[in-house]
Structures are given as C-alpha cells and as structure tokens.
N, C-alpha and C positions, 0 to 999 in steps of 0.2 A: 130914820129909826131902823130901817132895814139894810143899811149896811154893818157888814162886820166888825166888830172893834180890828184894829193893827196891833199884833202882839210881836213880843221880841223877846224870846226866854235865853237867857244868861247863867250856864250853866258848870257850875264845878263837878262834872260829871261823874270823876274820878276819885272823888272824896267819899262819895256816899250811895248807895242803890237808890235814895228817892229818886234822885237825878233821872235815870235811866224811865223811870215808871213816867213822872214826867214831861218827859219830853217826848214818849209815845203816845202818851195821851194829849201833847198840845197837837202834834203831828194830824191824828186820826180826827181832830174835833172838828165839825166843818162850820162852826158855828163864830170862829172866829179866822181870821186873816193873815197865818203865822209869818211874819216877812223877815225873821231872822233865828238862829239858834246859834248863839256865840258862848265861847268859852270862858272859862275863870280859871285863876288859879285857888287856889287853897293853901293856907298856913297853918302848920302844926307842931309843932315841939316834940314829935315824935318824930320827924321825920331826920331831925340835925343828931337825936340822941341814940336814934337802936338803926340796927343793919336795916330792917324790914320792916316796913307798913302793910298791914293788911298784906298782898300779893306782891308789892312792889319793892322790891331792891333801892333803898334811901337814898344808895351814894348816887345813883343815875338817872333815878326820877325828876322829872321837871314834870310838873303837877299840868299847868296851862297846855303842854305840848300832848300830856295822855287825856287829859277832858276831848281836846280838839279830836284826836285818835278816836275817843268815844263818840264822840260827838256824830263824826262823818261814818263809823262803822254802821249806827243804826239809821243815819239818815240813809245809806247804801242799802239796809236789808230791808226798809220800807219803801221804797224806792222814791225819797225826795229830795235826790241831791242837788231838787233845784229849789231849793229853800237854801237858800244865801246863810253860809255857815262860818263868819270870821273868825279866827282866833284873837283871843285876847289878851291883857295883861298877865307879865311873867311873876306879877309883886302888886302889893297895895300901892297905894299913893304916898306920898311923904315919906317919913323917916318914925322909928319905934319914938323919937322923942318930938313928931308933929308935924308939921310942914303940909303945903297943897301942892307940892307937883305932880302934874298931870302925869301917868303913864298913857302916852298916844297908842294904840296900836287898830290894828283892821276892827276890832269888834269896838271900841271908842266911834272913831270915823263910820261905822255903820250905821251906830244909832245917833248919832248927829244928822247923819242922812236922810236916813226913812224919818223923823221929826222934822225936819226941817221940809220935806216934801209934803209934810200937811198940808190942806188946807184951813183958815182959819176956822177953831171950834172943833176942829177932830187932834186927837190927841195918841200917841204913840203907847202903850201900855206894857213898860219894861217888868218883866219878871224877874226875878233877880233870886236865885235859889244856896247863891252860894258870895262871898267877900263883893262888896259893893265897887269894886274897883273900875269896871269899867264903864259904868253907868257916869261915877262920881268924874272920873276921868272927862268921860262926852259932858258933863255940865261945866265944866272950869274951863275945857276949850273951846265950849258956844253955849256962854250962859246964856245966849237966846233960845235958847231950845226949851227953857223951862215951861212956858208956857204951852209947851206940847208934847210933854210928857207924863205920865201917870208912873212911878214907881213902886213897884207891891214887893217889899226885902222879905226875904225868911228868915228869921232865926237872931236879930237883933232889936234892939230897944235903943229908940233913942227917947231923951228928955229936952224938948225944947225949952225946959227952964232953964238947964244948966247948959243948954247946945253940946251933950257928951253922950257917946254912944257908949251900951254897955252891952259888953262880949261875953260876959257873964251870964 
C-alpha cells in the first residue's frame, strides 16, 4: 500500500493551457511515480480552414511535433528531463470512415513497456488529457497489456451499449 501508483500522462499540450497546469502539477507530486510524459496530437477543423490557430501559423503546424516542443520545454525549466518524454502519434488511428490501425510510434512503445514491466496486480495508470490515440494504439499492438493498465480520458464519452464514442 505504500508504493506509489506508476503514472503516465499523455498529453496534447499544444491545444490547450490545461495541459501545461497539468503536467506541472504531475511533475511536483511526489505522491505518485511519474514514469512518462508523452505527446498527442490534436484534430481541429480550424486548423485545415483559417491561416491561424490560437498563436500558430496552420499551414506549418504539426500539432504532435509543438506538444513534444512543449512537453521538453517545461520538463527543461523544472529540471526533469529525466522523466522519459516520447513523442507520439502524428494522427488518430483508422480512417474518418473507421478502421483499427495502429499508429506505432515512441510514446505507443512506451507504455506497452512500463505495463508490461509490471509486476502482477500493479497496474500502469495512463492519463490521457487529449485524442486517445496513443494509448489506443499500445492496446491493439499488445493487447496483453490490458490487464495492466488503468486509463483515465478527459473530455470524451463513450457508451458501451452502442461501443461509440461521442466527441460531442
């Protein structure tokens, strides 16, 4: 009972200030175990239709590449750049009209890793602040990991009656 849970926050940093608040407060907590801070990207329909998002120039943004940017900027001002920082997927999984393919990338492979380095009955507790995509990704390419993982999404509903998520 007196070990830390293992946390893993997954974040689309670049989308939204919660991120940033976030991830400074997983950092400073010593109450828990932080063994990764990975990036997302983010989908937005403003981003294909106007010049400018927020601060960001549309046509040059890649969403996954400026979270990562964020991501290592504050882990550098708080000085824990040795909290394992992968980048992650550039896109969701699938296609707009469905599909499961996996996007692999370092933050996928990360948390297959620290899960899989459990022991059994502890479990990996993925935070997920922003598109599920890399979590969803590390499940489909070691759905043995289920069993040791805890996934806490922000900001989406799903119904396991209908098995549909709603983005709404």
């Amino acid at each position: 009972f007196a070990q830390k849970p293992k946390v893993l926050l997954d974040a689309d940093t670049c989308n939204e200030m919660d991120d940033l608040y976030a991830i400074v407060r997983l950092v400073k907590d010593t109450s828990v175990d932080l063994v990764g801070l990975s990036s997302a990207h983010f989908n937005n329909a403003d981003l294909l239709v106007f010049e400018k998002w927020n601060a960001y120039d549309t046509k040059t943004l890649k969403p996954v590449v400026e979270s990562q940017r964020l991501n290592e900027e504050i882990l550098q001002i708080l000085n824990r750049l040795d909290i394992p920082h992968p980048i992650g997927a550039d896109r969701q999984i699938g296609w707009a009209w469905g599909g499961l393919k996996a996007n692999d990338s370092p933050a996928a492979q990360a948390i297959i890793t620290a899960a899989q380095k459990l022991p059994p009955g502890e479990q990996l507790h993925v935070l997920t602040l922003g598109p599920l995509s890399n979590i969803a990704s590390a499940v489909i390419l070691a759905p043995d990991i289920l069993p040791n993982i805890k996934v806490y999404a922000l900001g989406a509903r799903y119904n396991p009656k209908t098995k549909v998520w709603d983005k709404s």
